[in-house]
Backbone as CSV, one residue per row, in Angstrom:
resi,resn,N_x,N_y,N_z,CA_x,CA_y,CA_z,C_x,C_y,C_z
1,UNK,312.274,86.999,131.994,311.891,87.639,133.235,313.074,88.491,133.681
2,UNK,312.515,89.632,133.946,313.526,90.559,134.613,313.951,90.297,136.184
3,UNK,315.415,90.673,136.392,315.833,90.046,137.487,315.190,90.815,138.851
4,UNK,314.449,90.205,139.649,313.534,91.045,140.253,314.410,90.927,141.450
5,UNK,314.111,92.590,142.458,315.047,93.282,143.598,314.047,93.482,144.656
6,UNK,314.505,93.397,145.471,313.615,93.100,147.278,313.985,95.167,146.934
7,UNK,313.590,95.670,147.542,313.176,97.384,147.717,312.688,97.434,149.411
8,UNK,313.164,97.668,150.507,312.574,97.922,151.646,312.027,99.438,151.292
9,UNK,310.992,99.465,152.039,310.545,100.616,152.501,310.938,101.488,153.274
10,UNK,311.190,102.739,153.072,312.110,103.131,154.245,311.245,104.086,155.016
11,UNK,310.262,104.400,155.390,309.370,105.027,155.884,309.371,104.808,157.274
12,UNK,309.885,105.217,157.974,309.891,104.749,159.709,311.023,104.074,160.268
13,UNK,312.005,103.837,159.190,313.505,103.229,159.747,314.148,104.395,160.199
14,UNK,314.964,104.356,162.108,315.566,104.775,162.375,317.160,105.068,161.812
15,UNK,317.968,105.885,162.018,319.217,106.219,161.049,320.074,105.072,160.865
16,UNK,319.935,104.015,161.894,320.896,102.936,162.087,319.947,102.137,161.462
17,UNK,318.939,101.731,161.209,318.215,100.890,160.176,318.109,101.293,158.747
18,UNK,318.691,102.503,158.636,318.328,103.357,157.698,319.773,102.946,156.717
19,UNK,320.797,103.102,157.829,322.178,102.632,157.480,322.734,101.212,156.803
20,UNK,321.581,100.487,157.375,321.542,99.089,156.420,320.657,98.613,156.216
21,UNK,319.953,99.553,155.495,318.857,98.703,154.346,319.816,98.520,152.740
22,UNK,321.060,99.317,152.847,321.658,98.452,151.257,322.084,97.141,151.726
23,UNK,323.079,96.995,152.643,322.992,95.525,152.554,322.217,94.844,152.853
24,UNK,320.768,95.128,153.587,319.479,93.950,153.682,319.207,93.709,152.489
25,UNK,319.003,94.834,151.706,318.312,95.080,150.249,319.333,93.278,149.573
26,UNK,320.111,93.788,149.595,320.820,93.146,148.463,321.432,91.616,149.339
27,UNK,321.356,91.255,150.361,321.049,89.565,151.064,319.396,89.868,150.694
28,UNK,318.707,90.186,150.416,317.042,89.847,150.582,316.852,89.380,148.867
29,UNK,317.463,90.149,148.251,317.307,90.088,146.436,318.502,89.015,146.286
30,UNK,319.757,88.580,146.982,320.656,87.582,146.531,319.726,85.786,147.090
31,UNK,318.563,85.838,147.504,318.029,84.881,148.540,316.867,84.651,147.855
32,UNK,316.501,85.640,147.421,314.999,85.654,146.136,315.388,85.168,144.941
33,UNK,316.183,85.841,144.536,317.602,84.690,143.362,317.851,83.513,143.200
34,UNK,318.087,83.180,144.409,318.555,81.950,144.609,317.459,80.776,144.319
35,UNK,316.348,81.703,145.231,315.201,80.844,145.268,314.360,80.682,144.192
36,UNK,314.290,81.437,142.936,313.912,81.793,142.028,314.639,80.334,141.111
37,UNK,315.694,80.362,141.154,316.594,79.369,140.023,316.222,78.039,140.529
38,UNK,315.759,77.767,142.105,315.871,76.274,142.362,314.902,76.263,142.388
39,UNK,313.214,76.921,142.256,312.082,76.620,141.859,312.114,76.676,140.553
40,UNK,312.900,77.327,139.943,312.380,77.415,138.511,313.096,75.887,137.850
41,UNK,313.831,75.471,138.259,314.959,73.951,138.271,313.815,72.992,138.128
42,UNK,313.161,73.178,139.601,312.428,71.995,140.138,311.160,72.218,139.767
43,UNK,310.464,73.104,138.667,309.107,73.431,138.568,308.351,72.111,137.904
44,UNK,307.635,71.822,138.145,306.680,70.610,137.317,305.612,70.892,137.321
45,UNK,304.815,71.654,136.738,303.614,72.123,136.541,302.726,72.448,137.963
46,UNK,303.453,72.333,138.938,302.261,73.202,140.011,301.777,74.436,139.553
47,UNK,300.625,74.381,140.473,299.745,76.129,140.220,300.525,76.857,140.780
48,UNK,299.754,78.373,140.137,301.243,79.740,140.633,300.801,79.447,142.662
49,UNK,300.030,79.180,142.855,299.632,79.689,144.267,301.008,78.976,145.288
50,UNK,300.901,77.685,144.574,302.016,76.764,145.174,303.217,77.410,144.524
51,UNK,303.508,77.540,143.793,305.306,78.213,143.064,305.287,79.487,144.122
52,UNK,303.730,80.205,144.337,304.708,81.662,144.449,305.099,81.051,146.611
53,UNK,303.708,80.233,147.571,304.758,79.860,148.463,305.741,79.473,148.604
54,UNK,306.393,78.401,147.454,307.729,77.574,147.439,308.446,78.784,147.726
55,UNK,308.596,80.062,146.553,309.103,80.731,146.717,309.513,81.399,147.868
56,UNK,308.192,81.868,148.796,308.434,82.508,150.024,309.483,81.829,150.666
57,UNK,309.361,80.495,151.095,309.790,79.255,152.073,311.329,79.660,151.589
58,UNK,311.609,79.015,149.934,312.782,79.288,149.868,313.612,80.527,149.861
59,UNK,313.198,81.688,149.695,313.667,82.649,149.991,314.262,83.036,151.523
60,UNK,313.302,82.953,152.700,313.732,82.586,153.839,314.353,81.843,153.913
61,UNK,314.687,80.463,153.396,315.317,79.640,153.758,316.632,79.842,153.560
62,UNK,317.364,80.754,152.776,318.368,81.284,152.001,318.948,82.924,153.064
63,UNK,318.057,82.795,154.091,318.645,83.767,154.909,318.458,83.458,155.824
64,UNK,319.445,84.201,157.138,319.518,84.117,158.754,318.262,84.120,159.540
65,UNK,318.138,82.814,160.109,316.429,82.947,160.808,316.290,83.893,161.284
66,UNK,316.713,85.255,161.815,316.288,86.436,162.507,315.790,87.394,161.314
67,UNK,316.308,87.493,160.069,316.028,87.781,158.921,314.823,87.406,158.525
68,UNK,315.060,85.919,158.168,313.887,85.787,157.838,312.528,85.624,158.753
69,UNK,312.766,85.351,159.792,311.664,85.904,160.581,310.851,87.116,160.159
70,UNK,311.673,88.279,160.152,310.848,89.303,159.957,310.578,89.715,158.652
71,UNK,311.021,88.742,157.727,310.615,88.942,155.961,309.324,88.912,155.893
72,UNK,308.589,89.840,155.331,307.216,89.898,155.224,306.987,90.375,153.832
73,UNK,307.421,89.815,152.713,307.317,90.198,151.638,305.790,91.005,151.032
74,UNK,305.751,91.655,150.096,304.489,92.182,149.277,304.214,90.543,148.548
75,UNK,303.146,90.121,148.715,302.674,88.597,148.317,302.487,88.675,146.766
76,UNK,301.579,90.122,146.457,301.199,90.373,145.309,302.629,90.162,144.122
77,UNK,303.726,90.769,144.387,304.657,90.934,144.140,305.101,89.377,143.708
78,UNK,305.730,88.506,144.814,306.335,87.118,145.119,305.534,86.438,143.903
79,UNK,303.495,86.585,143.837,303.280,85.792,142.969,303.128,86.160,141.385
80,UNK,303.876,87.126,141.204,303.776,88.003,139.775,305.171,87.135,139.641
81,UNK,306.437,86.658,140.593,307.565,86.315,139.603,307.248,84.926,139.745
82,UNK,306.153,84.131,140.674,305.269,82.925,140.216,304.917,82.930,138.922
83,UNK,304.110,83.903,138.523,303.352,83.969,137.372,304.258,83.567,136.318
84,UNK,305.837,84.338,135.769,306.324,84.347,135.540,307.365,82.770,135.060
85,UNK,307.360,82.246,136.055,308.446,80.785,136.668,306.917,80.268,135.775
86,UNK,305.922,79.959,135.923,304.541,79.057,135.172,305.112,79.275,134.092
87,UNK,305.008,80.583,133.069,305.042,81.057,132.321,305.868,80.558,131.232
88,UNK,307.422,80.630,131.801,308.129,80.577,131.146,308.600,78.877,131.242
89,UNK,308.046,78.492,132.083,308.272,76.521,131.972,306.888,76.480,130.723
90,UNK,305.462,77.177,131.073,304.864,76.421,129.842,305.248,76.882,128.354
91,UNK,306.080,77.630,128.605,306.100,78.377,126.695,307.183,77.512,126.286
């Protein structure tokens, strides 16, 4: 699995939001990382539906509650590196 990167959208960020979306970018992808290795640690055959929430939970959990408050990830996305974490525990 390729090491997958949080990408904000920048469509409507003012210049000072605009100014730090590299470092959101990269606390949002160091937190998805994180969370990625300790589900993939702790995987025991749950379905992707459950891996790809663990994921959400732990990803937030790995950043500043004001952060993660407003993390609203692409879901589609979160459960493709689910798919992935199944994947590579059943092969």
């Amino acid at each position: 699995m390729s090491e997958p990167h949080v990408t904000l959208d920048p469509r409507g960020l003012d210049p000072v939001q605009q100014k730090l979306r590299g470092p959101l970018e990269e606390q949002l992808t160091s937190a998805l990382q994180a969370a990625i290795d300790r589900v993939g640690a702790d995987y025991a055959g749950e379905p992707v539906e459950q891996v790809c929430q663990r994921l959400l939970e732990e990803t937030r959990s790995g950043l500043h509650p004001d952060i993660a408050a407003g993390f609203n990830p692409d879901m589609d996305e979160f459960c493709r590196v689910a798919v992935a974490i199944v994947r590579r525990e059943a092969g």
